[in-house]
N, C-alpha and C positions, 0 to 999 in steps of 0.2 A: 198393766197396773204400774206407778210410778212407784210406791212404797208399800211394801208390805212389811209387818211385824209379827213374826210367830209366835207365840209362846217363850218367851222375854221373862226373863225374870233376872237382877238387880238387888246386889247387895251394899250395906254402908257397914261394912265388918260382918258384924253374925246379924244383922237387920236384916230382914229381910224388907225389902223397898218397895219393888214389883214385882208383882205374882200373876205370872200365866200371860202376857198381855198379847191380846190379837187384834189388828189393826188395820186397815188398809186403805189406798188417796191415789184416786186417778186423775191422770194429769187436767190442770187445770181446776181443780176441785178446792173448797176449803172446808175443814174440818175443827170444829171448836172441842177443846178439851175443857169440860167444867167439874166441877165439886170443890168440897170443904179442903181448908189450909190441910198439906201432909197428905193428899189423898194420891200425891207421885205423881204429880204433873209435870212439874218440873224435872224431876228426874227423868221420865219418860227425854222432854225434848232433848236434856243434855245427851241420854243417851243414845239416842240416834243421830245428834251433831257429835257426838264420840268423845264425849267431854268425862263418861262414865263407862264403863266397861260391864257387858253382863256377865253375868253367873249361867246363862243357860238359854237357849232359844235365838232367832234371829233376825238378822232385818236385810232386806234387800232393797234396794233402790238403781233400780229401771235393769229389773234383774240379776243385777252383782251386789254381791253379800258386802255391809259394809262394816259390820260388829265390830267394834276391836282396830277399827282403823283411828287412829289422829284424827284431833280436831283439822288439821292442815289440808288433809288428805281429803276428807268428806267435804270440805269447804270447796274444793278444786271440782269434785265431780259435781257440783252448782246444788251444796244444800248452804244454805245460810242462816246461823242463830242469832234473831235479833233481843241480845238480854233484859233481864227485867229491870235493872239497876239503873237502866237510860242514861248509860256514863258515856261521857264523850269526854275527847281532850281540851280541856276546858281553857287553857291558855294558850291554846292554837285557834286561829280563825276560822269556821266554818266551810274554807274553801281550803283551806291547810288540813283539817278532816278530811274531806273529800280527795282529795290528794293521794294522804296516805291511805286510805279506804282503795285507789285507783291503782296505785303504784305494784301490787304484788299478780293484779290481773290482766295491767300491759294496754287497759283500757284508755285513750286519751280523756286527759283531764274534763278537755271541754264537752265530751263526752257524758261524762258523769255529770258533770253540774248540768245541761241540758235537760238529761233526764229525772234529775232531781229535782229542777224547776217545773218540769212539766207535771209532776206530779201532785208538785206544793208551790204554788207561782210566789207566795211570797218569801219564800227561799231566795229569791234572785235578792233582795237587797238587804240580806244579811250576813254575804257571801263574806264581807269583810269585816262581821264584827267577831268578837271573842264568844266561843261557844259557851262562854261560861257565864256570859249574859242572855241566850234564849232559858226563854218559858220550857218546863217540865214538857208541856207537848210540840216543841219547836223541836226540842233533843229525839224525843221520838220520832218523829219525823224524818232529821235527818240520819238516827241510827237504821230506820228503815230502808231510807236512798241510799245509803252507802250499803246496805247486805245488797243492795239491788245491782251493784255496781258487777260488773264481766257475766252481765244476765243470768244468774242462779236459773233452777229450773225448782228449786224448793225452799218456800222459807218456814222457817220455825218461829214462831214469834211468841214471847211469855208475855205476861200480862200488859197488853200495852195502853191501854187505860186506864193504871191504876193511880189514884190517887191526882188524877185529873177534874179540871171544872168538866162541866156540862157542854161548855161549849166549846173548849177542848177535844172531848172524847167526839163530839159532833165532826173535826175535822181530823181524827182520827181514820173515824169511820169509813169516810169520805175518802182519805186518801186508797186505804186500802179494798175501798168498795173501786176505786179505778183502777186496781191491779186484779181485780177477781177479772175469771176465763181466760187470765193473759197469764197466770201462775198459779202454780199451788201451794195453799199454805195449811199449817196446822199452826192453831191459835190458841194459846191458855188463858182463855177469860172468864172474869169472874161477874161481866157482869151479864146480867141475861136479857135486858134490851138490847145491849150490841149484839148477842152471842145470837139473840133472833134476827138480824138483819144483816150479820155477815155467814151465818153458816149456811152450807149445803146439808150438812151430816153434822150431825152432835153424839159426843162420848163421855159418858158420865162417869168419873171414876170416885173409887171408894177405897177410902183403906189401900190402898197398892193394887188394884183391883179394877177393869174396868167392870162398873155397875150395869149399865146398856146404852146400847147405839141407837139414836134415834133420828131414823131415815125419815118419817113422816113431816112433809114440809108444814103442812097445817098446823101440827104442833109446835114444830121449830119456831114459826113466825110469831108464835103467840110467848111473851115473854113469861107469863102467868101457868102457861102450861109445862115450862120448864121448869119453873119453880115448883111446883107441884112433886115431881120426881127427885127435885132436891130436898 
């Protein structure tokens, strides 16, 4: 098992955030976390990239406990958060991202943009413009290439369709439908067309709570039947 989550519980002061959480993601697998605003999604992924610290229970990745470690630290043993804010450095060039994205992992530059084009081809001819002129889903994209960068073996990804067009989230999809069986990722999505056509496994959380797992592909594929349980 690449990740496991024990019994996880997650405070914001005397909040209680998340209660009880059990979890688990084999390699190569991807897993979409859904429900309503507040139901600790987010917190969940910060706290397994270690951006939160628990109160109780624990997490292991690829069998060493990682609770409690630096964001720094867990980024090193190849988990990557890619945030929901889709902030980039907006008055650097898209290849001066890339850069500094490369530079802490020793990976060569040419390296990264390679790989970042192959995933997104039209990345290659915006290597030189200001990030702070790509589209809302040009930024996702390339905050995606860059968690990619010194080959992670786990990404975290919060909502990354949110507040995107249609055909937008279409090449969303797409990119990340060509990194499934090559990595593992857990997803915080909120919409249930994507969350049907990128998950293996779906987790429905509630109130700080997962609500249930739902392993049946038949229903995964059907977007309609996951709304149903939501």
């Amino acid at each position: 098992m690449l990740l496991t989550v024990t019994d996880l519980d997650v405070h914001y002061g005397h909040a209680k955030a998340l209660h009880h959480i059990n979890l688990h993601l084999s390699k190569g697998e991807v897993i979409c976390m859904v429900g309503r605003n507040g139901a600790g999604k987010t917190t969940l992924l910060k706290t397994i990239a270690g951006f939160l610290k628990p109160t109780q229970g624990s997490i292991l990745f690829e069998q060493k406990t990682i609770q409690g470690l630096v964001p720094e630290k867990v980024s090193m043993m190849g988990i990557r958060y890619v945030f929901q804010d889709k902030r980039v450095f907006g008055e650097l060039t898209v290849k001066e991202n890339i850069e500094l994205a490369a530079y802490p992992t020793k990976e060569k530059v040419s390296d990264s943009i390679d790989r970042i084009v192959n995933l997104y081809p039209r990345m290659s001819v915006l290597l030189d413009s200001k990030a702070k002129g790509l589209s809302g889903g040009q930024r996702q994209i390339l905050l995606i290439g860059r968690a990619l960068i010194g080959e992670p073996k786990l990404l975290l990804i919060d909502e990354p369709t949110e507040g995107l067009s249609a055909g937008i989230i279409e090449e969303i999809v797409n990119v990340i439908g060509r990194m499934k069986g090559q990595l593992s990722m857990v997803i915080v999505e909120q919409n249930l067309s994507v969350v049907s056509r990128m998950a293996d496994r779906v987790y429905i959380m509630k109130e700080g709570s997962i609500f249930k797992e739902i392993i049946d592909r038949a229903v995964i594929a059907q977007s309609n039947a996951l709304e149903a349980y939501l």
